[in-house]
Backbone of each chain as ProteinMPNN parsed JSONL, in Angstrom:
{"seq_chain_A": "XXXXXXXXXXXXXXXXXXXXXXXXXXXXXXXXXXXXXXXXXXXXXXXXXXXXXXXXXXXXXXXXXXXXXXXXXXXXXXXXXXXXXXXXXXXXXXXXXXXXXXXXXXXXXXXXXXXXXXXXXXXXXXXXXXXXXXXXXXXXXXXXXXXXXXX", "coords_chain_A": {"N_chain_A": [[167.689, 1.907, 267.31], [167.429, -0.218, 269.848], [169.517, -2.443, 272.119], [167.461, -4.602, 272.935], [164.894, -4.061, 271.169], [166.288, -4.468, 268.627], [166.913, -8.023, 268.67], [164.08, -8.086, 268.497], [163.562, -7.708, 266.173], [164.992, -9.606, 264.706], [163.946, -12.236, 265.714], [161.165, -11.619, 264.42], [161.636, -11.518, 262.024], [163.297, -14.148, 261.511], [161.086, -15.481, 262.256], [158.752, -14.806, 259.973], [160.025, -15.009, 257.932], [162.062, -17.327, 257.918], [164.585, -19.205, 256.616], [164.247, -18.089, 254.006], [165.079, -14.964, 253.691], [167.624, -12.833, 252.976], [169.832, -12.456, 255.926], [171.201, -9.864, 255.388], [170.082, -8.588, 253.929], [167.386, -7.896, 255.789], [168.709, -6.837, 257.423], [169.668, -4.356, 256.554], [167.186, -3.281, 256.448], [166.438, -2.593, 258.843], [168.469, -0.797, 259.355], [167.167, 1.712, 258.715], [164.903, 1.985, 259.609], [163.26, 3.565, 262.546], [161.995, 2.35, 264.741], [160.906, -0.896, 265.763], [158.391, -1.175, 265.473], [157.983, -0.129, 263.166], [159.504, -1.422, 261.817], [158.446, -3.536, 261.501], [156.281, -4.025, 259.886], [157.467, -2.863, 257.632], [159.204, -4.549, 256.453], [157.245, -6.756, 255.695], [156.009, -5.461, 253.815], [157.955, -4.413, 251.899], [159.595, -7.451, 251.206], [157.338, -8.686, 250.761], [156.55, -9.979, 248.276], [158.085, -12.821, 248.474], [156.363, -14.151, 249.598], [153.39, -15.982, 249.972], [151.723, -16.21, 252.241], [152.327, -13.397, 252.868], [151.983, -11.784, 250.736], [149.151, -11.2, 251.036], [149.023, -10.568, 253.012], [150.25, -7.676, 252.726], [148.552, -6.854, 250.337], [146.447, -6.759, 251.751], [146.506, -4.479, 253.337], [147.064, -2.465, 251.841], [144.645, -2.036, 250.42], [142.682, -1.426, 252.57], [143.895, 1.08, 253.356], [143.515, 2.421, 250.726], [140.242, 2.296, 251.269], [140.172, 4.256, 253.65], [141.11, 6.047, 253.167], [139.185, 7.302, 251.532], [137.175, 7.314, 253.17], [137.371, 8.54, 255.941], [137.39, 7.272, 259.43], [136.25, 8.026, 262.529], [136.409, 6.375, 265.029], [138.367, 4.743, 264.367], [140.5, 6.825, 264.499], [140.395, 7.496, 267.147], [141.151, 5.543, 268.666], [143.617, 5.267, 267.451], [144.733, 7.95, 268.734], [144.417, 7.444, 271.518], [146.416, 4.995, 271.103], [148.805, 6.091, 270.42], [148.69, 7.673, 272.579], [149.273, 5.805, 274.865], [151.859, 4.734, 273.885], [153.62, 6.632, 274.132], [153.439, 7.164, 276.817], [154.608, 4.687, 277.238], [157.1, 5.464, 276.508], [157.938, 7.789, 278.321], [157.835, 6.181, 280.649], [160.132, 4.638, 280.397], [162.255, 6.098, 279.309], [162.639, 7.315, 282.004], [163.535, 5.053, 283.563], [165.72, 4.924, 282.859], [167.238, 6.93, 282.914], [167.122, 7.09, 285.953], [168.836, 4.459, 285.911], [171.311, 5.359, 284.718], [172.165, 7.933, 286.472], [172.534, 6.481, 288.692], [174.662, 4.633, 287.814], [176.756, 6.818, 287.23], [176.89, 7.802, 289.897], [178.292, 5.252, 290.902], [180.826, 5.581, 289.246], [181.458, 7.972, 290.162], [182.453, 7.384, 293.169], [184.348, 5.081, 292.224], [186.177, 6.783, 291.227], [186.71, 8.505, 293.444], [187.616, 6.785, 295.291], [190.267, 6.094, 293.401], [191.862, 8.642, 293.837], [192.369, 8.776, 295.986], [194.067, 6.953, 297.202], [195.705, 7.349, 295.133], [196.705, 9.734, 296.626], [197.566, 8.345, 299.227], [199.824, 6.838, 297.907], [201.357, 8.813, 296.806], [202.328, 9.902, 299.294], [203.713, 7.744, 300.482], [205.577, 7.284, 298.821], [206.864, 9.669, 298.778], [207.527, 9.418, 301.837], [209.5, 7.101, 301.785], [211.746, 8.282, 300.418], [212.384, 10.158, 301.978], [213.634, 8.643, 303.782], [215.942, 7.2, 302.551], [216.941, 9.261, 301.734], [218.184, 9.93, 304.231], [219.137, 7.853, 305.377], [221.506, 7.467, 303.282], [222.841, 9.541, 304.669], [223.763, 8.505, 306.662], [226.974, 7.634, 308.132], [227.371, 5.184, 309.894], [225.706, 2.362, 309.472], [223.163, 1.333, 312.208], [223.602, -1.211, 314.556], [221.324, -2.45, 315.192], [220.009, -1.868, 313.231], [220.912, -3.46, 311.175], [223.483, -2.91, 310.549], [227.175, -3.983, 310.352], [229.016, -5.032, 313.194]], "CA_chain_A": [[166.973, 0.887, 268.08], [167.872, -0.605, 271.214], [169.519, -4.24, 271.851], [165.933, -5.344, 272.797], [164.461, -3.916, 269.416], [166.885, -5.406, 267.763], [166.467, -8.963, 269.158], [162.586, -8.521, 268.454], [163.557, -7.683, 264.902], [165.743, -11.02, 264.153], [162.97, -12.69, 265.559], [160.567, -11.127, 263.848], [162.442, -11.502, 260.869], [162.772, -15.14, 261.167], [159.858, -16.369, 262.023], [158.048, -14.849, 258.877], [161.031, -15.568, 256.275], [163.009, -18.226, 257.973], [165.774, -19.065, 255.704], [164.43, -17.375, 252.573], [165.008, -13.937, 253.304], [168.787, -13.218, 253.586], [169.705, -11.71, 256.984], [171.528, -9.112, 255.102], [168.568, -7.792, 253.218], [166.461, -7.434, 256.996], [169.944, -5.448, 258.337], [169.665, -3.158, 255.559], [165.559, -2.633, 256.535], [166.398, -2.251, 260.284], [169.158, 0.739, 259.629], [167.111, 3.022, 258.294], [163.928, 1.824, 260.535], [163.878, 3.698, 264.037], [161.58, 1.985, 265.939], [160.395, -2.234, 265.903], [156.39, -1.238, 265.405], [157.611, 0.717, 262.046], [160.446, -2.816, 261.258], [157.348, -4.959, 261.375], [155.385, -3.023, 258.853], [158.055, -2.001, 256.406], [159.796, -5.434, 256.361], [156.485, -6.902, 255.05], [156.03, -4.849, 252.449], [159.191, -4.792, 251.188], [159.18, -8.419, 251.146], [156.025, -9.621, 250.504], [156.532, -11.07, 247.31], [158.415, -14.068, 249.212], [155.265, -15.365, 250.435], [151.985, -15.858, 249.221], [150.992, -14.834, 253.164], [152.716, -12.043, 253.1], [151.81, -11.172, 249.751], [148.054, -11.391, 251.073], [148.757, -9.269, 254.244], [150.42, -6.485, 252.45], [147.494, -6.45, 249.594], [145.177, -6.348, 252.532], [146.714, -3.13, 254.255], [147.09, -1.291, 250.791], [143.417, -1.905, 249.929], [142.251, -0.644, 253.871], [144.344, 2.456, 253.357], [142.282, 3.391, 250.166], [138.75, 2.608, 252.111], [140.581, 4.76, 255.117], [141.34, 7.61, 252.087], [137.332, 7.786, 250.995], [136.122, 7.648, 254.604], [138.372, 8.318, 257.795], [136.765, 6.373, 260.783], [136.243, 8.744, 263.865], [136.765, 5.351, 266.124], [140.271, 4.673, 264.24], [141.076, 8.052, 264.843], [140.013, 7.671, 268.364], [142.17, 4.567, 268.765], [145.075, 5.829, 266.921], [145.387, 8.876, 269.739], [144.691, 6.17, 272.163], [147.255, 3.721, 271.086], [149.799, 6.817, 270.341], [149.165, 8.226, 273.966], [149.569, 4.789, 275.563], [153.286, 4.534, 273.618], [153.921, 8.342, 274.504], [153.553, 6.962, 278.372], [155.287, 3.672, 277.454], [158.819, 5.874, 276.317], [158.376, 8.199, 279.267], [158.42, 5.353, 281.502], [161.228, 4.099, 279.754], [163.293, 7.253, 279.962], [162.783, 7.434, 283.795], [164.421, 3.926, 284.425], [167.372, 4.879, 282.013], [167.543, 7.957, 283.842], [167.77, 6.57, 287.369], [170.158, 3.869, 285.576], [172.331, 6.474, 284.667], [172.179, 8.369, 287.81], [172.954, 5.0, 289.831], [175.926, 4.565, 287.048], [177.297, 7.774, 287.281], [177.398, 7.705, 291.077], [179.222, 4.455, 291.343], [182.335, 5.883, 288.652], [182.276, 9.238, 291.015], [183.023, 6.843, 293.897], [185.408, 4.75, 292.32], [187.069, 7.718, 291.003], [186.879, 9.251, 294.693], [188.589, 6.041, 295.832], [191.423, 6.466, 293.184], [192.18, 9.206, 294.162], [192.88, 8.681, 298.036], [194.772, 5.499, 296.583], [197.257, 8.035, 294.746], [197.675, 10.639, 297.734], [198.445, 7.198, 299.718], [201.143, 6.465, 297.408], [202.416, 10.053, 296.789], [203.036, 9.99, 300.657], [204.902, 6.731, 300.8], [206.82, 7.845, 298.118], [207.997, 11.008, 299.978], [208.456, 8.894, 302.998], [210.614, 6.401, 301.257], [212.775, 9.263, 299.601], [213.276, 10.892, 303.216], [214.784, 7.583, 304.606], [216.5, 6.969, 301.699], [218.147, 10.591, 301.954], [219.057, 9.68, 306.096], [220.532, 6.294, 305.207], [222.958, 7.972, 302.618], [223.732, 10.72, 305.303], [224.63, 8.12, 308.205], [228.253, 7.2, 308.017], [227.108, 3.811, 309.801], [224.405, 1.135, 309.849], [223.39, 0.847, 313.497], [223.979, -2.585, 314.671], [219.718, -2.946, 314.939], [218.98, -1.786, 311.868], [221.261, -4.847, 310.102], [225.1, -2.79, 310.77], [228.115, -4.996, 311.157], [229.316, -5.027, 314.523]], "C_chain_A": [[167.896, 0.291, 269.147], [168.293, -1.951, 271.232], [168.089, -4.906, 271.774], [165.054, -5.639, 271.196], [165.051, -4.325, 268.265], [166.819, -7.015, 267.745], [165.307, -9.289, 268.521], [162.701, -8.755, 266.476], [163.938, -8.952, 264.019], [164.899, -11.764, 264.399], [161.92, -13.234, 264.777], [160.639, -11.945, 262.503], [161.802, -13.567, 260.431], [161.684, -16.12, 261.18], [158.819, -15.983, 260.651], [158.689, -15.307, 257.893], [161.772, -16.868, 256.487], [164.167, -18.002, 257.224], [165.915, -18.571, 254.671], [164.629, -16.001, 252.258], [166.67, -13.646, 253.938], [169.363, -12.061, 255.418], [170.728, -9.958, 256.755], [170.349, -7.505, 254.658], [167.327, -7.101, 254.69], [167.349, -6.657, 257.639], [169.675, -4.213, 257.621], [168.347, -2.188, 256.349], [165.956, -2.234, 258.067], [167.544, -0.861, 260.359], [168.681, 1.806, 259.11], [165.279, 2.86, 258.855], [164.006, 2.584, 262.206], [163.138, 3.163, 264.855], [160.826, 0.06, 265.184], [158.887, -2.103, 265.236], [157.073, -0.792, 263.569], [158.329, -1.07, 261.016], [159.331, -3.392, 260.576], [156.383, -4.861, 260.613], [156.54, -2.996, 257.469], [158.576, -3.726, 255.643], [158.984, -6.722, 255.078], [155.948, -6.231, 253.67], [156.825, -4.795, 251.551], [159.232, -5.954, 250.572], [158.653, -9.447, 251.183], [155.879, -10.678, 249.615], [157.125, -12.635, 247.35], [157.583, -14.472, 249.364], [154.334, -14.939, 250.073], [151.538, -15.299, 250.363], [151.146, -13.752, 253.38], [152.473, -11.288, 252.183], [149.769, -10.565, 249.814], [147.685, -10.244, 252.204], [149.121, -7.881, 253.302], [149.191, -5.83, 251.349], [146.185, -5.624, 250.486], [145.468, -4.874, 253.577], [146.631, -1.86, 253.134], [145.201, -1.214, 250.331], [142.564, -1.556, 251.377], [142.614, 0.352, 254.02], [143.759, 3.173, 252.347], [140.912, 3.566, 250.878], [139.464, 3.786, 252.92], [140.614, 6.165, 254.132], [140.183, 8.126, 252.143], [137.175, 8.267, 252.368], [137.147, 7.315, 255.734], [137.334, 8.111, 258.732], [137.059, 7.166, 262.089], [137.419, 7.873, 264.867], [138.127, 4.869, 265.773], [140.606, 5.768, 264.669], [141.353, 7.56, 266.189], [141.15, 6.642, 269.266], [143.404, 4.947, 268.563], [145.825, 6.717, 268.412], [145.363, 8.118, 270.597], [145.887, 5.704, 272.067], [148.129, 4.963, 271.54], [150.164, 7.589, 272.082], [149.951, 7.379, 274.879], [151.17, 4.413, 274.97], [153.981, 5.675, 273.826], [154.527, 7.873, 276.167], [154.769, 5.615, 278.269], [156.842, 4.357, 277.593], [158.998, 6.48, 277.723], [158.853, 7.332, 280.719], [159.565, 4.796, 281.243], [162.316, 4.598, 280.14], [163.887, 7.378, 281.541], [163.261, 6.422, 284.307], [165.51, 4.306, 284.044], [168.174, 5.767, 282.444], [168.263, 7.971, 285.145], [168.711, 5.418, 287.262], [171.318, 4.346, 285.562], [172.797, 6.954, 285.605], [173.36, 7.543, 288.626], [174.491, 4.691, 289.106], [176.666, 5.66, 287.558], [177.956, 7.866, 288.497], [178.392, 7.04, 291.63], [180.705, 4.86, 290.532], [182.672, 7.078, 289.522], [183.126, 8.159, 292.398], [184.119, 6.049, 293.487], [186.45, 5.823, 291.508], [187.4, 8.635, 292.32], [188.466, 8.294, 295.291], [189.879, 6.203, 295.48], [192.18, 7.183, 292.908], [192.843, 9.768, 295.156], [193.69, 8.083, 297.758], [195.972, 6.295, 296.179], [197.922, 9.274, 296.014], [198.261, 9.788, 298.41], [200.018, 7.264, 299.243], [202.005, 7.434, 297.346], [203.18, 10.117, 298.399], [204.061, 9.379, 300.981], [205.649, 6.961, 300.003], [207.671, 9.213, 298.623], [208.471, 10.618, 301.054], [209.352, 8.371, 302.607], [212.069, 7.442, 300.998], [213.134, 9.692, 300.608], [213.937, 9.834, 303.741], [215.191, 7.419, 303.76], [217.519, 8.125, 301.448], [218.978, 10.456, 303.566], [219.405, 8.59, 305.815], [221.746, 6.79, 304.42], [223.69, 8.774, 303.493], [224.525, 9.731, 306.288], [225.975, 7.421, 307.655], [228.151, 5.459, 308.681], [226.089, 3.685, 310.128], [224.06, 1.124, 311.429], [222.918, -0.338, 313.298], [222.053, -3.132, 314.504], [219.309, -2.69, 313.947], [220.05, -3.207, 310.821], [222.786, -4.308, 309.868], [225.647, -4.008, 311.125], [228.843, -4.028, 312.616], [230.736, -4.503, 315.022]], "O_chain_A": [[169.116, 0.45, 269.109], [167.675, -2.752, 270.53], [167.652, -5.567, 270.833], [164.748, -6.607, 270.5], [164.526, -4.508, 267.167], [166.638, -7.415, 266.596], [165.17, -10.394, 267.996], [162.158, -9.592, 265.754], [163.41, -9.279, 262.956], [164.629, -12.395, 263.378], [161.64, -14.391, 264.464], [159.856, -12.797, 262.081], [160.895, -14.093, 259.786], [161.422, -17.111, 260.498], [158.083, -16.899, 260.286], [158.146, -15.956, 256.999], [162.125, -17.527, 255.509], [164.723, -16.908, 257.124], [167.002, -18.401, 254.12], [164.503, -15.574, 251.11], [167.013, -14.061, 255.045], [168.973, -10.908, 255.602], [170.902, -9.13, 257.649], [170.08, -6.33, 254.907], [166.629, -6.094, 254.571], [166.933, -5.795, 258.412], [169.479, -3.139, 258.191], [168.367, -1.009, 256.702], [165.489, -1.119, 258.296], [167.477, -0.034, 261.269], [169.373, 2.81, 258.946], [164.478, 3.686, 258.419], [164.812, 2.113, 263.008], [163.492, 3.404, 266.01], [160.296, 0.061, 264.073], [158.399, -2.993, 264.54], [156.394, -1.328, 262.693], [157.855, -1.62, 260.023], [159.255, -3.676, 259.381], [155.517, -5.733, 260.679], [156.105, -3.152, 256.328], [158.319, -4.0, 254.471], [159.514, -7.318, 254.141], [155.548, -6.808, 252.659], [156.523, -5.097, 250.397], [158.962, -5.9, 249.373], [158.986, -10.604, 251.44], [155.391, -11.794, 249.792], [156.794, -13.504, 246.543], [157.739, -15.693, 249.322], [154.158, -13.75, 249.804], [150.998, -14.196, 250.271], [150.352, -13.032, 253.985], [152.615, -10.084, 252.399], [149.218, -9.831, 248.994], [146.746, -9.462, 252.348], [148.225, -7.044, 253.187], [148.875, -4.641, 251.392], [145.439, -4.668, 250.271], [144.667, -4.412, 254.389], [146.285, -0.7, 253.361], [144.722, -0.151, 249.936], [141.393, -1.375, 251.042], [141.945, 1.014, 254.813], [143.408, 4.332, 252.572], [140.438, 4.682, 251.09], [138.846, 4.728, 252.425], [140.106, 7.221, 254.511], [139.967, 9.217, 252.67], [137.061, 9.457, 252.664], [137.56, 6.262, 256.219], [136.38, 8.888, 258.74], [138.11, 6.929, 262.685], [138.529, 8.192, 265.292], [138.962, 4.605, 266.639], [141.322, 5.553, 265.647], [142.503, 7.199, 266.438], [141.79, 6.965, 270.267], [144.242, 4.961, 269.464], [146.872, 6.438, 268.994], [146.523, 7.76, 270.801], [146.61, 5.977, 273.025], [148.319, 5.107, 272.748], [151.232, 7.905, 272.607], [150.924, 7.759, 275.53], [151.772, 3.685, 275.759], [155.191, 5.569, 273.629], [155.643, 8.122, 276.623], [155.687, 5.546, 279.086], [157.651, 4.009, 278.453], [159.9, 6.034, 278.431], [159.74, 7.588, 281.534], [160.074, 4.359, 282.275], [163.165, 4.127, 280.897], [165.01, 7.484, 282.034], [163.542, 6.509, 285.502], [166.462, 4.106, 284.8], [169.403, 5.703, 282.476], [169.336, 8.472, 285.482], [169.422, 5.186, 288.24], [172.27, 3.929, 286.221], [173.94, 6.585, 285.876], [174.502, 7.806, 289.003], [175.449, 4.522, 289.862], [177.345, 5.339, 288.533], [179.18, 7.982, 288.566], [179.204, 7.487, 292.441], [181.736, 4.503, 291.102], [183.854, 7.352, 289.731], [184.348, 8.242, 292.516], [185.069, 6.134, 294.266], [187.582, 5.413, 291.253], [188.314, 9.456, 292.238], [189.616, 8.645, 295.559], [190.752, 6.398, 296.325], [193.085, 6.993, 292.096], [193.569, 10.756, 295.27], [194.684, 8.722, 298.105], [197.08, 6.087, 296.674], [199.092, 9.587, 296.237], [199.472, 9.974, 298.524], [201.028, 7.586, 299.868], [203.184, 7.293, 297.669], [204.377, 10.342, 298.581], [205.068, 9.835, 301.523], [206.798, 6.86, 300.434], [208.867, 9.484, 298.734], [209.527, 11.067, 301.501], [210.4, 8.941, 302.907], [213.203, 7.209, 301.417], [214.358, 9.816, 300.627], [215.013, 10.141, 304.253], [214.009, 7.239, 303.468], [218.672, 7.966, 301.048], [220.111, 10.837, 303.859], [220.524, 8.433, 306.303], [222.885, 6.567, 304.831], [224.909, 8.883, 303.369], [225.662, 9.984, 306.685], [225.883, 6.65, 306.7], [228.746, 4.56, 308.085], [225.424, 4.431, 310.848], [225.086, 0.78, 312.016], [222.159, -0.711, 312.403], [221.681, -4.056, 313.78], [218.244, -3.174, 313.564], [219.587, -3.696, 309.791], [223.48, -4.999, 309.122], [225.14, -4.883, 311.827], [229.043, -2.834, 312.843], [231.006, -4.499, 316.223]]}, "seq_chain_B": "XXXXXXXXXXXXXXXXXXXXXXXXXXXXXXXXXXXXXXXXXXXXXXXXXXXXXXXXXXXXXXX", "coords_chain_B": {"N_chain_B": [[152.204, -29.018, 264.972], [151.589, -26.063, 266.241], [153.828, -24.262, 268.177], [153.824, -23.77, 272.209], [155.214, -21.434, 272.98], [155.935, -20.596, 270.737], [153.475, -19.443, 269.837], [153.178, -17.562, 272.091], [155.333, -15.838, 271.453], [154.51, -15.005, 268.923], [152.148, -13.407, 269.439], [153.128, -11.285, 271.163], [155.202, -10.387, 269.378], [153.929, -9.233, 267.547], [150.928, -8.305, 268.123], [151.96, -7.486, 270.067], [150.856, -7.627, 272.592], [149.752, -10.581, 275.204], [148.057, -13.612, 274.613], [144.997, -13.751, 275.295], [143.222, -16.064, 276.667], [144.185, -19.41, 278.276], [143.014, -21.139, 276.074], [142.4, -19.575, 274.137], [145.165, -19.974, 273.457], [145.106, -22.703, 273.075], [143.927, -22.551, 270.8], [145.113, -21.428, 268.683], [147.287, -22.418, 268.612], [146.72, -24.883, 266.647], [146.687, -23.677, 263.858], [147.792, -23.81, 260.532], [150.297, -23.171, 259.823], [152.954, -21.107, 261.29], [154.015, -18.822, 260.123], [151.043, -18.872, 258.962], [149.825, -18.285, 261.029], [150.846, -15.778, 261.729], [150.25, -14.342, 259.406], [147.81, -13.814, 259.912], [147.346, -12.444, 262.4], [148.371, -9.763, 261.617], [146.607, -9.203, 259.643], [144.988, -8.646, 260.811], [142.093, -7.02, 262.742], [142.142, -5.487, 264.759], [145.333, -5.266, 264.412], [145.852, -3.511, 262.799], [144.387, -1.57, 263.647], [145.606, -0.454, 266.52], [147.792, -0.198, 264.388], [147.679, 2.156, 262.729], [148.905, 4.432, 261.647], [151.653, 3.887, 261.475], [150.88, 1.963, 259.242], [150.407, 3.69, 257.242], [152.274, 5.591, 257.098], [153.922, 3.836, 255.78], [153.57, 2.753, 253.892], [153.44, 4.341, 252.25], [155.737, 5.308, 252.06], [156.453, 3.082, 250.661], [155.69, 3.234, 248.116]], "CA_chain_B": [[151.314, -28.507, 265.896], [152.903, -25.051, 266.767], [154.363, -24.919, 269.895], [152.72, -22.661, 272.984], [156.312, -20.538, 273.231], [155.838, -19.67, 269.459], [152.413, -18.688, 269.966], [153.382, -16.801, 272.839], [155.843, -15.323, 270.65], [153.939, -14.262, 267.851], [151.352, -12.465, 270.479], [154.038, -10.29, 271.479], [155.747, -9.14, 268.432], [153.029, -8.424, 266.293], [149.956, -7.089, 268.787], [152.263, -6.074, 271.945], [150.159, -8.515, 274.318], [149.702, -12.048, 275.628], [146.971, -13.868, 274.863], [143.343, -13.602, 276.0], [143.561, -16.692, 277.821], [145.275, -20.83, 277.555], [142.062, -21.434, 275.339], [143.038, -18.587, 272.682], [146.267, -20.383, 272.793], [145.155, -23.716, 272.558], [143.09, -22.46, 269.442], [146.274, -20.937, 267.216], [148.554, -24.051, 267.651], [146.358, -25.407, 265.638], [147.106, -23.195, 263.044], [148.749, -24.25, 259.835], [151.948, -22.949, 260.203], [153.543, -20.341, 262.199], [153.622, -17.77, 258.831], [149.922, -18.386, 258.408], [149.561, -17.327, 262.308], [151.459, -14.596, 261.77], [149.53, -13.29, 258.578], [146.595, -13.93, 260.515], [146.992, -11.755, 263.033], [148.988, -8.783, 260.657], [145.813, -8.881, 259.415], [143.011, -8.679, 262.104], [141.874, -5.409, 262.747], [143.192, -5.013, 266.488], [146.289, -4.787, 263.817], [145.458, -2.289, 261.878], [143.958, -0.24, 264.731], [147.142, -0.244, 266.665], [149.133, 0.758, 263.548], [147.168, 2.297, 261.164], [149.896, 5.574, 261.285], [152.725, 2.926, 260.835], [150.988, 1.373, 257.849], [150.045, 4.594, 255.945], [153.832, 6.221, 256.933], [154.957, 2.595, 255.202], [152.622, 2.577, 252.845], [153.805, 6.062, 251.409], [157.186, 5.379, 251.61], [156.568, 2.117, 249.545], [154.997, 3.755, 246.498]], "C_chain_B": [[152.159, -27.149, 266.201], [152.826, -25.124, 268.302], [153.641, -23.349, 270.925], [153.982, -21.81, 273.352], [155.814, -19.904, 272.295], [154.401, -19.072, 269.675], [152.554, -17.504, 270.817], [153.85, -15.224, 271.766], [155.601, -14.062, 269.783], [153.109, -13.069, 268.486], [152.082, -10.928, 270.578], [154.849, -9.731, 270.777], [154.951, -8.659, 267.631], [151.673, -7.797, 266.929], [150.655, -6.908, 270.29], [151.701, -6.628, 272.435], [150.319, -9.852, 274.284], [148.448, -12.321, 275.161], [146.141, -14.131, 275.417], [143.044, -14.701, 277.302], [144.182, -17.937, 276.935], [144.005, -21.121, 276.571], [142.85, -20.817, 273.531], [144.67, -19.208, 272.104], [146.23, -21.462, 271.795], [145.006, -23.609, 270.759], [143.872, -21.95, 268.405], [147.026, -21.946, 267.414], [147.961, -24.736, 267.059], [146.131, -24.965, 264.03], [148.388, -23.493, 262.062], [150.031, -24.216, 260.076], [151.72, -21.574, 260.813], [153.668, -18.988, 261.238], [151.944, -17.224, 258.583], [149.572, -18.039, 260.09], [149.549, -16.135, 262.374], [150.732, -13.675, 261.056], [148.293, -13.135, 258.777], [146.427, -12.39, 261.617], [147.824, -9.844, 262.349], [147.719, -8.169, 260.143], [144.488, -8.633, 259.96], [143.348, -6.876, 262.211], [142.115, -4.832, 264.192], [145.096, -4.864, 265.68], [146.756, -3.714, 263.69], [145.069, -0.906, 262.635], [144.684, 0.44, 265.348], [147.77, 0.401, 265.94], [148.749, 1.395, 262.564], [147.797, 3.723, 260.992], [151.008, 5.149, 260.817], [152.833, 2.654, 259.544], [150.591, 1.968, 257.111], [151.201, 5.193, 255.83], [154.078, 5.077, 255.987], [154.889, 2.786, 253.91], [153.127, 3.686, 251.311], [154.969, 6.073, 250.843], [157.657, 3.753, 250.776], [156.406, 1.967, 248.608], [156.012, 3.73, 245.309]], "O_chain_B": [[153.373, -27.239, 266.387], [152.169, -25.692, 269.175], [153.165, -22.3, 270.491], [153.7, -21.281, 274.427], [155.26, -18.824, 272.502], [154.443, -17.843, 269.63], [152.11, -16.438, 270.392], [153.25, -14.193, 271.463], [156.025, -12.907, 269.755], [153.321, -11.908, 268.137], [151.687, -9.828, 270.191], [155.37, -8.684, 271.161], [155.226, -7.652, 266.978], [151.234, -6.803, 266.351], [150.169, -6.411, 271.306], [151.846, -6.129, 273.551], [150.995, -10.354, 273.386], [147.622, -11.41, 275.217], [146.372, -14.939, 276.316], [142.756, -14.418, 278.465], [144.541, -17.934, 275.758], [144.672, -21.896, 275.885], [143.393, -21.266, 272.521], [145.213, -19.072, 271.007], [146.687, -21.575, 270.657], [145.587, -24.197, 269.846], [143.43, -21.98, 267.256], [147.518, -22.485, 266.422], [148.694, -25.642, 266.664], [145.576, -25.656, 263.175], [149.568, -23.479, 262.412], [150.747, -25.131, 260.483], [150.635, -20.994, 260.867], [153.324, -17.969, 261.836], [151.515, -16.115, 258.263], [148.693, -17.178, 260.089], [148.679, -15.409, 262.855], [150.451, -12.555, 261.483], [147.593, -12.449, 258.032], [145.553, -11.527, 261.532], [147.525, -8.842, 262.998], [147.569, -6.947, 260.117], [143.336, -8.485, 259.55], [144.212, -6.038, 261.95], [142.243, -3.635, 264.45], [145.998, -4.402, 266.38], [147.689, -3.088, 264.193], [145.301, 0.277, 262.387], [144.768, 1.655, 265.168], [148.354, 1.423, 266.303], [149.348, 1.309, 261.492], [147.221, 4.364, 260.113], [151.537, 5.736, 259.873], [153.791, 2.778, 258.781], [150.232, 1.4, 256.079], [151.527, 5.488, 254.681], [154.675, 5.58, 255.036], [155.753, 2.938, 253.047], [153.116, 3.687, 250.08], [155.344, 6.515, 249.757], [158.782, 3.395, 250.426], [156.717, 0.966, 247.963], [155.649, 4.062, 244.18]]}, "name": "protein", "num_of_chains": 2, "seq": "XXXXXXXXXXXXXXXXXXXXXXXXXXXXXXXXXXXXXXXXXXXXXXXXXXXXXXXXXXXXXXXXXXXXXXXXXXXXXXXXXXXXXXXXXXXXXXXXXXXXXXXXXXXXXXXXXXXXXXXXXXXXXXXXXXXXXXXXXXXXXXXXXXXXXXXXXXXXXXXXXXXXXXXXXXXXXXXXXXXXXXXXXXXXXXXXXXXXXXXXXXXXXXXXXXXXXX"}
């Protein structure tokens, strides 16, 4: 999960348990959760028995999943591929910003890796210049008087 | 009274939208608490419709 999905989860978290559910026990449920929609489902069930409402929601999803056993509902169906297409489109849009994030990232480390790169031929140069006047000052027997010789 | 952030709130982590309009808001801060909001709408069937692959994967793996 993503910082965001994580965020939604602590949330999440506390606004149904507040202080009675320990934030250890909802870390546990979120590392082996991969997505927020599945957190917000499992979390409840898990620990329902904390709360009489929660003990009332999870009764009421286990006793809609037997009706749903006897008789599958076209129009849930119909919904379901619905919803599932409409979160199919939500990731791909998703992807395609993270994508051109990336991209846009990538570009700016080639440039400042372009830069320090010019930055070290710079220096390799002045370091070879230095070293050639530094080999013609040892050769001259004297200072001339403009460059800082005594007189 | 719950507050019109938390309502907001709740909207958006448990059905993914905003609400309907400031009316629909007004009408859940007056809702007991912020738990019984919550198991309110966990349980509406714009819930269930939404997740009803969520809460039979859950469901399965809660047995």
């Amino acid at each position: 999960m993503n910082e965001s999905e994580l965020a939604r989860c602590a949330q999440y978290t506390q606004i149904l348990f507040g202080k009675s559910l320990k934030s250890r026990d909802a870390d546990d449920l979120v590392s082996v959760c991969s997505s927020f929609d599945e957190f917000r489902i499992r979390l409840v069930l898990k620990f329902s028995q904390k709360t009489e409402a929660l003990k009332k929601v999870a009764a009421h999803w286990r006793a809609s999943a037997v009706k749903e056993d006897k008789s599958p509902d076209a129009n849930i169906m119909l919904h379901m591929l619905e919803n599932l297409s409409r979160k199919q489109s939500d990731l791909e849009l998703k992807m395609r910003d993270t994508s051109a994030e990336l991209l846009a990232k990538l570009q700016a480390i080639d440039s400042v890796a372009t830069a320090q790169a010019e930055w070290r031929n710079s220096i390799d140069e002045i370091r070879t210049q230095l070293t050639l006047l530094r080999t013609r000052l040892d050769h001259e027997d004297e200072v001339p008087v403009a460059l800082g010789g005594k007189k | 009274m719950i507050s019109r952030s938390d309502v907001l709130n709740l909207y958006r982590l448990i059905l993914d939208r905003d609400p309907e309009s400031e009316q629909v808001i007004g009408e859940k801060r007056n809702a007991a608490s912020l738990s019984e909001l919550a198991s309110e709408m966990l349980t509406s069937g714009e819930f269930a419709t939404n997740n009803a692959a969520t809460i039979a994967t859950s469901l399965s793996r809660d047995v």
